[in-house]
VEXDREN-2710 file (C-alpha; in Angstrom, 1 decimal):
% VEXDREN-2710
k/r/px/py/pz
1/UNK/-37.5/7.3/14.7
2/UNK/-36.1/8.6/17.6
3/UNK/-32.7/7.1/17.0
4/UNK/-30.3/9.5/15.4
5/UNK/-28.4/9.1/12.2
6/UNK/-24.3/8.6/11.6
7/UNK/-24.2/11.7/10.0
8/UNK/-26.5/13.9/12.3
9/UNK/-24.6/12.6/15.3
10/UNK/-20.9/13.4/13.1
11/UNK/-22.4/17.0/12.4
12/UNK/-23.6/17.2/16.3
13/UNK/-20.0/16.3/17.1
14/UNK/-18.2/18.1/15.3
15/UNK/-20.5/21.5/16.4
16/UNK/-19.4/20.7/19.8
17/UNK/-15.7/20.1/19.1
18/UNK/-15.8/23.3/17.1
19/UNK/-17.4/24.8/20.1
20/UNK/-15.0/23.8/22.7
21/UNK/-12.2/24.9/20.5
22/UNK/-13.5/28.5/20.2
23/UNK/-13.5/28.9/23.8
24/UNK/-9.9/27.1/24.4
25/UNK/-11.5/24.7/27.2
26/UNK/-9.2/22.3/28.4
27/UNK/-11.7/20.5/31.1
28/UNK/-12.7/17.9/29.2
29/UNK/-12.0/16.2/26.0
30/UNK/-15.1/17.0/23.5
31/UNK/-16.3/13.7/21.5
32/UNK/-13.9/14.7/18.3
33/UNK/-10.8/15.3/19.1
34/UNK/-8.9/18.3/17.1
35/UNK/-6.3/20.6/16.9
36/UNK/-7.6/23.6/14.7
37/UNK/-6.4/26.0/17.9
38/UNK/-6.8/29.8/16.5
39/UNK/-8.8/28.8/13.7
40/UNK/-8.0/32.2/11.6
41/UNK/-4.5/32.3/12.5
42/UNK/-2.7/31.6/9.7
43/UNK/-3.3/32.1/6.1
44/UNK/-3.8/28.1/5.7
45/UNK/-6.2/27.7/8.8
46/UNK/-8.7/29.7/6.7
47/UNK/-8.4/27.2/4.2
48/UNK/-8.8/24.5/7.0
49/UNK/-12.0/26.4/8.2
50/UNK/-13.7/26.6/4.8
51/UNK/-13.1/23.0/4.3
52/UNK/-14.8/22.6/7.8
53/UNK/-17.5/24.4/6.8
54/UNK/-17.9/22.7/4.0
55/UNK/-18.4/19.7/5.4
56/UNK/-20.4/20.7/7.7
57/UNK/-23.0/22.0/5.0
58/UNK/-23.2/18.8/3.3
59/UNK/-23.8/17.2/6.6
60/UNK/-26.8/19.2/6.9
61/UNK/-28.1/18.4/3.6
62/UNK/-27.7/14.7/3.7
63/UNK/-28.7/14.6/7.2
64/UNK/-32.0/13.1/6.5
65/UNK/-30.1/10.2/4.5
66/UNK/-27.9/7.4/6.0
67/UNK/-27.2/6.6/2.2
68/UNK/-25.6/9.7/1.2
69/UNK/-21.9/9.6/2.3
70/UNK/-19.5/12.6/2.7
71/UNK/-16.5/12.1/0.7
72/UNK/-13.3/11.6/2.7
73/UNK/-11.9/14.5/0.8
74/UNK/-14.4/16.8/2.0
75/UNK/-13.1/15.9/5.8
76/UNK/-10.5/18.7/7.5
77/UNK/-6.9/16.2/8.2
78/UNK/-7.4/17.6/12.1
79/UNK/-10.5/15.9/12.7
80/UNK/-10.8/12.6/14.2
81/UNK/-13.9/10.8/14.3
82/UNK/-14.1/8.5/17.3
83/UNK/-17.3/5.4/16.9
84/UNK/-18.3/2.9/18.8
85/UNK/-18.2/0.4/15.4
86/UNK/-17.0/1.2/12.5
87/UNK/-15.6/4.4/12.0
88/UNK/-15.6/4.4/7.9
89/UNK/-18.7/2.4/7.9
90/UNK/-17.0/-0.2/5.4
91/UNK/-19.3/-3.6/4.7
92/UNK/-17.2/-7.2/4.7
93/UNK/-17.2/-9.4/1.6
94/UNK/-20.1/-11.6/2.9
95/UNK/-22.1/-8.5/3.2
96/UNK/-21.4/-7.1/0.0
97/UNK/-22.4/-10.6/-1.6
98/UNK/-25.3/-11.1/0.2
99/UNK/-26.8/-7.3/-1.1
100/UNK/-26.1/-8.0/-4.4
101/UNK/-27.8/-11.2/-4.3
102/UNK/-30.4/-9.9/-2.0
103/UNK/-30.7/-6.7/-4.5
104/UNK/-30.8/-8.8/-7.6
105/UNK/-33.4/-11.5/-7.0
106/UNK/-36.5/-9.6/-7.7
107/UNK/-40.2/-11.0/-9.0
108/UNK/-38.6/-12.8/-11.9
109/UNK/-37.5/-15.6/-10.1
110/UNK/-41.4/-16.3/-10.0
111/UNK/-41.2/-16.5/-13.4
112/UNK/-38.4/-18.8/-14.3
113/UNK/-40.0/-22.1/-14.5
114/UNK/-42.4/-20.2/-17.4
115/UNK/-39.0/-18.9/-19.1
116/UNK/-37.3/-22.4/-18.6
117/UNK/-40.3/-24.1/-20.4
118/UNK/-40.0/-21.2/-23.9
119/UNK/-36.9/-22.7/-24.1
120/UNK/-36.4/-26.3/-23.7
121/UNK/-34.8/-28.2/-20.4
122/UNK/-31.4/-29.0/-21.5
123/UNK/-30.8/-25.9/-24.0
124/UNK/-32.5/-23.4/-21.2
125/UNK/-30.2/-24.3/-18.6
126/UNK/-27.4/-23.7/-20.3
127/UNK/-28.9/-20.3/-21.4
128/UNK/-28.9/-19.2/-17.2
129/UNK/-25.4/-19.6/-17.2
130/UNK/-24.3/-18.1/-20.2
131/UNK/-26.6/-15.0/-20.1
132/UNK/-25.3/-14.8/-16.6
133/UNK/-22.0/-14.6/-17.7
134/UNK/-22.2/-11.8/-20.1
135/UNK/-23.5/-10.2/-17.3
136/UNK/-21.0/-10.8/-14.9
137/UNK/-18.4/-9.8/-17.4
138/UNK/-20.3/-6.3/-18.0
139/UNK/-21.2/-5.6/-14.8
140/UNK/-17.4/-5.9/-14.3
141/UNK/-16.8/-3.6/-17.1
142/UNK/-18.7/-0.9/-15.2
143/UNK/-16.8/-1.7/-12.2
144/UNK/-13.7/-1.2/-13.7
145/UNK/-14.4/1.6/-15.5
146/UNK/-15.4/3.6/-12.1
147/UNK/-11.6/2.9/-11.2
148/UNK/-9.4/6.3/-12.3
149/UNK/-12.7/8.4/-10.5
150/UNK/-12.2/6.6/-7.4
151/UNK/-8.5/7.1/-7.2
152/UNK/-8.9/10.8/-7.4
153/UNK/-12.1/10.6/-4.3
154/UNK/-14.9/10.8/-6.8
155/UNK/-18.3/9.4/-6.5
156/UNK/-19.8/8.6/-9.1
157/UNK/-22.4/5.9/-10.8
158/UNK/-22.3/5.0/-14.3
159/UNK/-24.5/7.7/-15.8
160/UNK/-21.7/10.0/-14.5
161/UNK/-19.3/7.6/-16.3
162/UNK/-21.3/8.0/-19.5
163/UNK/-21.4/11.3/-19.5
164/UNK/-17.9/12.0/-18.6
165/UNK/-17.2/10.2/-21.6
166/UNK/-19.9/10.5/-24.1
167/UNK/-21.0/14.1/-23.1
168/UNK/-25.4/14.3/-22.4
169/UNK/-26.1/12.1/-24.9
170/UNK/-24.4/9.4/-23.1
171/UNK/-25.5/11.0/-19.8
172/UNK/-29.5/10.6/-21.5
173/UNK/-29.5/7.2/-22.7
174/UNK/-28.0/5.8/-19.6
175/UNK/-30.5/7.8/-17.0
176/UNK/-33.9/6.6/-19.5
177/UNK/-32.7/3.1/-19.4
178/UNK/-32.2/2.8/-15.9
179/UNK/-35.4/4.3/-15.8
180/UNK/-37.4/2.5/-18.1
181/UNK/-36.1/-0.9/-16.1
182/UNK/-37.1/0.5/-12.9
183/UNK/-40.7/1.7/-14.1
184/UNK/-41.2/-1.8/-15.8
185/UNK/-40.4/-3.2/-12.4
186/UNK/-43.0/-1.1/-10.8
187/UNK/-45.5/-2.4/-13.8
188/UNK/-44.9/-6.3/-12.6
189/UNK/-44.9/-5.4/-9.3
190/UNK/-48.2/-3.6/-9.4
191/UNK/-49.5/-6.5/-12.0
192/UNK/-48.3/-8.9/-8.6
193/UNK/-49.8/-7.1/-6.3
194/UNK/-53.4/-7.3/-7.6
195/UNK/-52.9/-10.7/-8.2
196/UNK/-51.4/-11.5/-5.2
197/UNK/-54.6/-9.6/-3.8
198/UNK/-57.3/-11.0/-5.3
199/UNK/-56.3/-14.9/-4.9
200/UNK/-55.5/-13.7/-1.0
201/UNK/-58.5/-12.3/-0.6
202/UNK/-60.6/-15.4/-2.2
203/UNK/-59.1/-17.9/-0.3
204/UNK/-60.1/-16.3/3.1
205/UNK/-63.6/-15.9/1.6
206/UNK/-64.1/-19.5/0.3
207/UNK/-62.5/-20.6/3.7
208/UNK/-65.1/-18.6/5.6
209/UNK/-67.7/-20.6/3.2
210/UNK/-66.2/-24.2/4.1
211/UNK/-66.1/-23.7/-0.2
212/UNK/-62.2/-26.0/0.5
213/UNK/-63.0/-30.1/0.9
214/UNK/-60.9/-31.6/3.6
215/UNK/-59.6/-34.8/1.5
216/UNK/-58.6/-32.2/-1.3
217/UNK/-55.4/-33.3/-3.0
218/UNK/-52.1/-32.1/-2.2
219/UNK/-51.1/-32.5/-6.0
220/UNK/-53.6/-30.6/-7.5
221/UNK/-52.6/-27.8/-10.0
222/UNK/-54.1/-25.4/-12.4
223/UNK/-53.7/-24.8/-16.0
224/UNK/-54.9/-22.4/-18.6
225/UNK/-57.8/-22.5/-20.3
226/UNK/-55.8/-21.0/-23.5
227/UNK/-53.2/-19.2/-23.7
228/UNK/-52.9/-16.0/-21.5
229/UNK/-55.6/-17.1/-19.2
230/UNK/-55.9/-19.2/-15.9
231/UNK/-58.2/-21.2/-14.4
232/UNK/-57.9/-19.1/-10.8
233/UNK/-60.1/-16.6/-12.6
234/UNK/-63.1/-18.7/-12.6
235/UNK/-64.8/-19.1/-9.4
236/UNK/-67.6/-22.6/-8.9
237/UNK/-71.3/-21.2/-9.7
238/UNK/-72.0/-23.2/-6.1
239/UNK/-69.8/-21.2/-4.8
240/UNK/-71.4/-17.6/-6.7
241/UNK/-75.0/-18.9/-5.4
242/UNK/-73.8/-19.7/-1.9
243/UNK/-72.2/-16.1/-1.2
244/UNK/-74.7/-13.7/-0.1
245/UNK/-72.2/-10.8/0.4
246/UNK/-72.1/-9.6/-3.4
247/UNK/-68.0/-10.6/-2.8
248/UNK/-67.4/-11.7/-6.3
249/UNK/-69.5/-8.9/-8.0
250/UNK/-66.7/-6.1/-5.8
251/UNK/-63.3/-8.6/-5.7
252/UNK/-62.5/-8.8/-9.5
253/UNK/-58.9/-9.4/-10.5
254/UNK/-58.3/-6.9/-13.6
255/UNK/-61.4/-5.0/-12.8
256/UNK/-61.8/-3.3/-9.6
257/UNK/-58.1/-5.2/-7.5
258/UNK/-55.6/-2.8/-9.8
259/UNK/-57.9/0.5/-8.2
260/UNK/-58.4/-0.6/-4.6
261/UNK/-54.2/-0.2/-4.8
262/UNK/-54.4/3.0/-5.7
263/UNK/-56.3/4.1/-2.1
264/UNK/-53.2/2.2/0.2
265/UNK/-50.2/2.9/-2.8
266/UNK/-50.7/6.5/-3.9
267/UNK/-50.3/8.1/-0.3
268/UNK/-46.9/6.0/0.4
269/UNK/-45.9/6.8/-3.1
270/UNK/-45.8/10.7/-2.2
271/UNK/-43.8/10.7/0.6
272/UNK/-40.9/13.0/0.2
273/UNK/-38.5/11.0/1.7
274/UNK/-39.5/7.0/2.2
275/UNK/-36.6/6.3/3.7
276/UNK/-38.5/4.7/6.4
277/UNK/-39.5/1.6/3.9
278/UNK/-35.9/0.7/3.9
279/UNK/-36.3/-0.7/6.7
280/UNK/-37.8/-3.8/5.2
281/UNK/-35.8/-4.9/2.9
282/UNK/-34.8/-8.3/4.9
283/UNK/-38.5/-9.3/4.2
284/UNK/-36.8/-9.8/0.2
285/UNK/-34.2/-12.1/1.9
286/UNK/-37.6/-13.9/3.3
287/UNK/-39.4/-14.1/0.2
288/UNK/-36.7/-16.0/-2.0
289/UNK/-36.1/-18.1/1.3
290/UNK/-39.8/-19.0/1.5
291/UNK/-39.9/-19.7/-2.5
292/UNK/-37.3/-22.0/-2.4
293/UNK/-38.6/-24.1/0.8
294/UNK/-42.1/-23.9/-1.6
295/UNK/-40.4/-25.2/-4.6
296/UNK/-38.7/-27.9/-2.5
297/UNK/-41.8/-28.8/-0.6
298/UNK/-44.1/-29.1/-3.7
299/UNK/-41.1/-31.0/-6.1
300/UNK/-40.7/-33.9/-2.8
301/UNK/-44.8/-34.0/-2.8
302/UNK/-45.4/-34.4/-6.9
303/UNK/-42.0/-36.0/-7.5
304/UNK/-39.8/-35.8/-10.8
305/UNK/-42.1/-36.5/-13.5
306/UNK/-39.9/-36.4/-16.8
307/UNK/-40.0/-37.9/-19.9
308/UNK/-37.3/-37.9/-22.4
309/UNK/-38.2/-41.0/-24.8
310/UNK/-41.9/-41.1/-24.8
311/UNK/-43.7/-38.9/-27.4
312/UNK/-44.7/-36.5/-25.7
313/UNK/-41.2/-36.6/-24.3
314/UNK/-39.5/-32.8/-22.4
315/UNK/-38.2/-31.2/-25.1
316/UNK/-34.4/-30.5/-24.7
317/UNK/-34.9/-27.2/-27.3
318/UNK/-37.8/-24.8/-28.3
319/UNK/-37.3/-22.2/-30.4
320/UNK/-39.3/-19.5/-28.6
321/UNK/-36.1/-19.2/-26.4
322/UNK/-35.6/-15.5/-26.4
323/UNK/-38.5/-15.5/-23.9
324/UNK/-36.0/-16.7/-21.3
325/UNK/-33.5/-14.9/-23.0
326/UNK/-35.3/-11.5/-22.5
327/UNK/-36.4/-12.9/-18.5
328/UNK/-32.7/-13.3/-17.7
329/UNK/-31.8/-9.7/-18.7
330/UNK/-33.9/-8.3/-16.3
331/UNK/-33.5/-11.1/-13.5
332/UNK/-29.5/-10.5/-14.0
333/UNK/-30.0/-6.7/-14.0
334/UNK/-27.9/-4.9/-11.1
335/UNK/-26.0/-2.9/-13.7
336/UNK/-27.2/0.5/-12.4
337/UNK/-26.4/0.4/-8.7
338/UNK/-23.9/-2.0/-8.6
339/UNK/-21.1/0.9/-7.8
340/UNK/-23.2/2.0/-5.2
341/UNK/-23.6/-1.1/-3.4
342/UNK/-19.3/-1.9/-4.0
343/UNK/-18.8/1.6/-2.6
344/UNK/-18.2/0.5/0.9
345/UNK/-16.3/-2.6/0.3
346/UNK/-13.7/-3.0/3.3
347/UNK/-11.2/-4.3/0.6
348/UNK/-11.7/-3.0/-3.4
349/UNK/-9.0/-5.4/-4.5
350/UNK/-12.0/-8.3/-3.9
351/UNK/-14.7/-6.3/-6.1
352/UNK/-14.6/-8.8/-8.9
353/UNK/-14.0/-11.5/-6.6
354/UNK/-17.0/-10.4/-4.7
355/UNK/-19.5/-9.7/-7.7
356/UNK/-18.7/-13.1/-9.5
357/UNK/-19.3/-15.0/-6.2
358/UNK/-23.1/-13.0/-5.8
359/UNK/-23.6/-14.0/-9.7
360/UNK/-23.3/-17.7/-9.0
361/UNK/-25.2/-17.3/-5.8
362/UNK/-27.9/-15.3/-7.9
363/UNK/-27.9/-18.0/-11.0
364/UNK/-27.9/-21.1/-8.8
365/UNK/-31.1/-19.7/-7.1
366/UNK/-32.7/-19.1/-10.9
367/UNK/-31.9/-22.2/-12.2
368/UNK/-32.6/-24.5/-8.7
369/UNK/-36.4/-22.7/-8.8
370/UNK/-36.7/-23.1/-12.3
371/UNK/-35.6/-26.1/-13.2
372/UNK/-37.0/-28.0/-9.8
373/UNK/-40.2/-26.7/-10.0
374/UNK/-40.3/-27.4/-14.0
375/UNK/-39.2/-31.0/-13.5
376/UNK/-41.8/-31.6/-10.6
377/UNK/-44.7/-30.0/-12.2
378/UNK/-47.3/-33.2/-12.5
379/UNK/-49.1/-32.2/-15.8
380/UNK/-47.9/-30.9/-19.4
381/UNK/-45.1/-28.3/-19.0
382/UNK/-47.0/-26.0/-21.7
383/UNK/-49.4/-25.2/-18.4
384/UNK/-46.7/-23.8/-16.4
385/UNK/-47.8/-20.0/-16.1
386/UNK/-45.8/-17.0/-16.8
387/UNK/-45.9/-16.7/-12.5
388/UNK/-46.0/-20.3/-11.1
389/UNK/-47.9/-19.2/-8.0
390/UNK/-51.0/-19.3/-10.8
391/UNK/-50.6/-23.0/-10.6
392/UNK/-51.5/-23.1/-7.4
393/UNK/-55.4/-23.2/-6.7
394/UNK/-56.9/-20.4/-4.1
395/UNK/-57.2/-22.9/-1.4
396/UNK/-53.4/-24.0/-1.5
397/UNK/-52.4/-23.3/2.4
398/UNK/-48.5/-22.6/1.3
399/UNK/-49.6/-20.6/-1.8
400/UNK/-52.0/-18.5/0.4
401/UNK/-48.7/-17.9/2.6
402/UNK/-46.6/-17.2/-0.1
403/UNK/-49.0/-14.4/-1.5
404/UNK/-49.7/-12.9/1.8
405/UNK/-45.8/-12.8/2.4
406/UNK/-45.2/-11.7/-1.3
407/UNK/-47.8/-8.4/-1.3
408/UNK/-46.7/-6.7/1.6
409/UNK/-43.1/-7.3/0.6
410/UNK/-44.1/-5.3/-3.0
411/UNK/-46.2/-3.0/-0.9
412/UNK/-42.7/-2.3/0.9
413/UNK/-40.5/-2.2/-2.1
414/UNK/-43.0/-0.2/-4.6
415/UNK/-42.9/3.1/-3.1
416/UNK/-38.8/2.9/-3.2
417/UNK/-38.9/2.0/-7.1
418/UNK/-41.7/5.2/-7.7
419/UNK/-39.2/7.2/-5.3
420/UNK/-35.7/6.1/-7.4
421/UNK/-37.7/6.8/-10.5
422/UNK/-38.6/10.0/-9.1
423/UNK/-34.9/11.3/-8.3
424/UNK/-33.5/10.3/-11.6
425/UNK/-36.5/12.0/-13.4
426/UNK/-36.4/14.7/-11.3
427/UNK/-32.5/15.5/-11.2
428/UNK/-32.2/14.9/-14.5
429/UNK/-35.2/17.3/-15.8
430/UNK/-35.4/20.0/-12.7
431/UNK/-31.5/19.7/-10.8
432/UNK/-33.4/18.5/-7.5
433/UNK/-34.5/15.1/-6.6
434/UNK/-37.9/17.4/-5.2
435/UNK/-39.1/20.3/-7.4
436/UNK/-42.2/20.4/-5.4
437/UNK/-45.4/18.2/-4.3
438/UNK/-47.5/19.5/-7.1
439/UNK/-44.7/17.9/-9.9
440/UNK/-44.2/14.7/-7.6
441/UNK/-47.5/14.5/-7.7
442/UNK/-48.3/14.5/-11.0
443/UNK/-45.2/12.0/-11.8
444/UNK/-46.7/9.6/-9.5
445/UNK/-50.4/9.9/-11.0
446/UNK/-48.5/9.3/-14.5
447/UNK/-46.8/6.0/-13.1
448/UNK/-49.2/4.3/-11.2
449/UNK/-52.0/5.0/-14.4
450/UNK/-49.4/2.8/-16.2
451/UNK/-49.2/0.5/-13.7
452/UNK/-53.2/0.1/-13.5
453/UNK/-53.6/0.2/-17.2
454/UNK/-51.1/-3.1/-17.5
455/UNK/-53.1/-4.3/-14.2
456/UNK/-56.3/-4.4/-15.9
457/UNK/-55.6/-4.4/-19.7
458/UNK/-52.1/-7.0/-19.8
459/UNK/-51.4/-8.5/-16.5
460/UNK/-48.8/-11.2/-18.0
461/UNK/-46.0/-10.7/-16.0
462/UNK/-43.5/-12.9/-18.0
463/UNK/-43.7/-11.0/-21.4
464/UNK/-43.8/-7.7/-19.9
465/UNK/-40.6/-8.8/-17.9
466/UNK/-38.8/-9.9/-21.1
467/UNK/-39.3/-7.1/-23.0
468/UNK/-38.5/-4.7/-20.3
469/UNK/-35.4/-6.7/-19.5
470/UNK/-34.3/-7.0/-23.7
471/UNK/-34.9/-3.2/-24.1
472/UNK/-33.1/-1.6/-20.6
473/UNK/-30.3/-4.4/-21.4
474/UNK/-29.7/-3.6/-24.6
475/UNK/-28.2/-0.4/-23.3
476/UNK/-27.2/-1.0/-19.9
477/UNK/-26.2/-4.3/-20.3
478/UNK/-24.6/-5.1/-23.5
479/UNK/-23.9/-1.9/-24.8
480/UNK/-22.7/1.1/-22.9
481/UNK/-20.3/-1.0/-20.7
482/UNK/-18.8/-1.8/-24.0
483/UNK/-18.9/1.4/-25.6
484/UNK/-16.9/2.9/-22.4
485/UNK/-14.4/0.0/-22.2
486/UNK/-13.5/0.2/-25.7
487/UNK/-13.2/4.5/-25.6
488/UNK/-11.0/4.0/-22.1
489/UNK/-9.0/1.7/-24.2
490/UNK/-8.5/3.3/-27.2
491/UNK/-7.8/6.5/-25.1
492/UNK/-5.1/4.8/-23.0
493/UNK/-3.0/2.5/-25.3
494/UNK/-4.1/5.1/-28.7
495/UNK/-5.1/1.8/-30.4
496/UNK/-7.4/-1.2/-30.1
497/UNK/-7.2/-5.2/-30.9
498/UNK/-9.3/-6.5/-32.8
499/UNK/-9.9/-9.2/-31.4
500/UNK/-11.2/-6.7/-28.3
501/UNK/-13.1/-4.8/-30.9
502/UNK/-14.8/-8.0/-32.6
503/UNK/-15.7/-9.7/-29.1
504/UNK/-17.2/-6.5/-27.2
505/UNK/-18.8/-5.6/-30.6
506/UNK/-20.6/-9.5/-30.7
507/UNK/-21.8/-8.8/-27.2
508/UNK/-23.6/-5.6/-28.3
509/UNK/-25.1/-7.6/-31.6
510/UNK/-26.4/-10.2/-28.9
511/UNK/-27.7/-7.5/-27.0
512/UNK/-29.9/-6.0/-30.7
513/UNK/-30.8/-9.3/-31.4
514/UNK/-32.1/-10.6/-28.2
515/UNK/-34.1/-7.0/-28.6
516/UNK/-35.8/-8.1/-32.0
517/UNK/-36.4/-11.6/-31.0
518/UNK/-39.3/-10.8/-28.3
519/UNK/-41.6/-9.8/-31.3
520/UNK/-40.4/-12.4/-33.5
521/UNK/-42.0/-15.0/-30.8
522/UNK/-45.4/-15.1/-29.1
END
């Protein structure tokens, strides 16, 4: 890009306003205005010029990032920064919504209506909300807990917190959690990608075979064979004996799709810095957009079809509920960046404000997919797959759009998971975020294996999103945001309620038991 960064054109600023200082020119006013005149002069100015320095030193090193942000301590009191924008690069409240919504609805929304059906209509609903809840409330936890570090200029993210507080123990469990969520994303994602892949790539086969009937009906939808298989795998012999390009014996979903990812992923994976796939993180925004119109569009075609009083009547409560239980955990998760994304906020005092409006935006979403597709679906709820789009034959014309629009949004977003993974591995094991192409190398080999092996081996997105969602939230979720708010507690006021103690104590229980309960069901 040719297009320079904010903190490569402050650096490039300020080297010309130091410039123009040093040689006393009064001609013209440099871009930064300052008064450091006789820089050395006094005893203080030296202090003023290593300060400079400083800055200008981190400048340099976070130069390649627009993420990275120099603190405002860091900045000499002489130096005025004149933009045109924003000077302190602050985001309004609709912004900061927006990200956190945009940054929490991931892949599990596809799996919703699945989740909704493990636990019953009436008794599921009311599960979105109250899981969503406890995650508001710990979410805010964190939030407040970043408060006395940001009053003294820190920056810091919640592993800091932990550690501050709990030493690096605290500092480990918080940094492997927020790992392990972010690897099991990369797992779906890669399990969603081959998927995505393969039906994408049979329907513009079959359509160049005329294999799709033109009075095909619009309410047609797919259902398993048994459990943990679909009917999308099996392809019409007709079909088999009229393709004379050996398609089907190359395109196979778990068999040869998870490696053909490997050729286009593992080069974008090792790219030092991919900052350059930021760039498309509106094509999220796009997806959810696109899901929703797909849910409406399909729900006003099929209609409601719910039975409460026949019997074979919609069961109101199932007891393999912690399925959706465990989905929600992850769907809800935003636990680990959330102070980054609240960092800019033009006004702090709205944080919680803020964070509870994006948590109703986030769980009307949820629960509007879920339940509309679930009440719409035209055969037996028990066929609802663990990612609806499976529903949906190959030659679906909004399904094939949805796919299409799906992969290359994952193929965006995957090598930014592999590369977050990669820093907190990294920093955590080495100091630096890049030891060196041979180790990032090696990690990235390690993660996309996993991915492949899931791919081929257990490509059932819903139950590897509940368990990843139970196990990260059990720590990040329901239990070190408690943990710290009760220590901050007991350290300020010497003493605890118990009614504090017993309710942050049943959050962490619910956070165990949700845990066991995914084995407990199948």
């Amino acid at each position: 890009m040719d297009e320079k960064s904010p903190l490569m054109s402050v650096q490039n600023s300020t080297d010309d306003a130091y410039s123009q200082t040093r040689k006393q020119s009064s001609s013209r006013q440099p871009f930064i205005h300052n008064s450091m005149q006789n820089l050395l002069g006094k005893p203080e100015d030296i202090d003023r010029s290593a300060i400079y320095h400083r800055y200008k030193y981190i400048a340099k090193l976070s130069g390649h990032s627009t993420h990275m942000i120099i603190p405002d301590h860091m900045l000499p009191v002489e130096v005025f920064l004149i933009f045109q924008g924003n000077v302190q690069n602050k985001q309004s409240s609709i912004i900061t919504i927006f990200s956190i919504w945009n940054t929490m609805m991931g892949t599990s929304i596809l799996s919703m209506p699945w989740a909704l059906s493990q636990a019953g209509f009436g008794f599921g609903l009311g599960l979105m909300l109250v899981i969503a809840a406890i995650c508001l409330y710990t979410a805010y936890l964190i939030l407040k807990s970043s408060q006395p570090f940001v009053k003294h200029g820190e920056m810091v993210e919640f592993g800091d917190i932990c550690k501050h507080h709990f030493g690096r123990a605290g500092e480990f469990v918080a940094t492997s959690f927020s790992i392990t969520a972010i690897g099991g994303a990369a797992i779906v994602f890669w399990v969603l990608m081959s998927t995505f892949l393969y039906n994408s790539g049979r329907f513009i086969h079959e359509s160049s075979l005329g294999a799709f009937p033109n009075n095909q009906s619009s309410t047609e939808v797919l259902c398993p064979l048994h459990e943990h298989a679909n009917t999308s795998d099996v392809i019409p012999n007709s079909l088999v004996h009229a393709d004379k390009s050996s398609f089907y014996k190359i395109w196979k979903k778990r068999e040869t799709i998870p490696f053909f990812l490997i050729l286009l992923m593992l080069p974008l994976c090792s790219i030092k810095s991919p900052t350059f796939f930021t760039k498309f993180n509106s094509l999220g925004t796009i997806a959810v957009i696109y899901i929703v119109i797909f849910v409406s569009v399909k729900a006003s075609i099929w209609g409601i079809n719910m039975d409460f009083s026949s019997a074979t009547r919609i069961p109101e409560f199932k007891i393999q509920f912690p399925a959706l239980t465990g989905t929600l955990t992850l769907a809800y998760f935003i636990h680990n960046c959330v102070l980054s994304i609240m960092r800019n906020q033009k006004n702090p005092k709205n944080n919680s404000r803020d964070l509870s409006i994006a948590y109703l935006l986030v769980a009307f979403t949820y629960i509007f997919v879920g339940s509309m597709f679930y009440a719409a679906f035209p055969i037996e709820k028990s066929c609802i797959s663990q990612v609806f789009l499976d529903n949906m034959p190959a030659s679906d014309g909004m399904a094939f759009g949805a796919r299409i629009g799906l992969f290359f949004q994952l193929v965006t977003v995957f090598p930014l998971i592999v590369y977050i993974v990669r820093v907190q591995f990294m920093l955590y094991v080495f100091g630096k975020s890049y030891p060196g192409p041979l180790h990032v190398f090696v990690l990235n080999a390690v993660i996309i294996a996993c991915c492949v092996t899931c791919a081929c081996l257990y490509p059932h997105v819903g139950t590897i999103i509940r368990f990843v969602g139970s196990l990260s939230g059990l720590a990040y979720i329901f239990t070190l945001p408690c943990l710290v708010y009760l220590y901050n507690r007991h350290k300020e006021q010497g003493s605890l309620s118990w009614l504090s103690i017993v309710i942050h104590s049943f959050i962490m229980l619910l956070g165990v038991l949700n845990l066991i309960s995914q084995f407990l069901i199948s």
